[in-house]
N, C-alpha and C positions, 0 to 999 in steps of 0.2 A: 196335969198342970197345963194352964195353959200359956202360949210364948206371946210376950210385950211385942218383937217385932213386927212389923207392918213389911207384906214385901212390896219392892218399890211399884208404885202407876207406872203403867207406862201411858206415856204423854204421845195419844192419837193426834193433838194436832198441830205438836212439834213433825211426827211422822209427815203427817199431810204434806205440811208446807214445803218438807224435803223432796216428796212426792211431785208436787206442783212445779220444783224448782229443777228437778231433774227430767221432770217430762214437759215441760211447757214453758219455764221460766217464772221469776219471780220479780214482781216489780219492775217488771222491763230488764231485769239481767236474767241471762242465760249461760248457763254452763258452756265456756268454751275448750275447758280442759280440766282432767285431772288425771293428776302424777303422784303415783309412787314410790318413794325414796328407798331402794331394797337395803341401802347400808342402816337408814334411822329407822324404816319403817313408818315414818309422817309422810300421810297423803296430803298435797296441794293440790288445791280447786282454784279454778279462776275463773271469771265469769267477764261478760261483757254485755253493757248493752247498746243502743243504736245510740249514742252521740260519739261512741268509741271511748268511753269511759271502762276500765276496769276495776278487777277489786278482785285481790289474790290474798286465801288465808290455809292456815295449815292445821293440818290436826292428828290426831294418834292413827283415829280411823276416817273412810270415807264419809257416816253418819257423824263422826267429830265435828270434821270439816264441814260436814254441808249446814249443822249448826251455828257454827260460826261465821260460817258465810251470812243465812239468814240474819242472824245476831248485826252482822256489818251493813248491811240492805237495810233494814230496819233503821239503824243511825243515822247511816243520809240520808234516805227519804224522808226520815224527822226533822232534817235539819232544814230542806226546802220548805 
């Protein structure tokens, strides 16, 4: 028999840009922190970039967070 399931991709260029954001910066923000909550377990990322602009988001894991970071970088810079 064989099984329906598919196992999941994994998404290289979600990875990448995690990559890019954590060794180089993304869009002009750069990681200025990230925190570990040991009571919830949600890591916060915060980033910044040169006009002094932040942008702070949380997530289960580090890779969570740093999606959601991109995810958030993406929406301003669409908006400009």
């Amino acid at each position: 028999m064989f099984s329906t399931k598919r196992a999941p991709k994994y998404d290289y260029l979600t990875h990448e840009r995690i990559n890019v954001l954590s060794d180089h910066g993304y869009c002009g923000f750069k990681i200025s922190q990230i925190k570990e909550d040991p009571d919830s377990g949600e890591v916060t990322v915060c980033t910044k970039n040169n006009n002094g602009n932040t942008l702070t988001v949380r997530g289960q894991t580090i890779t969570d967070a740093c999606k959601k970071m991109i995810d958030s970088i993406d929406i301003l810079t669409d908006d400009y």
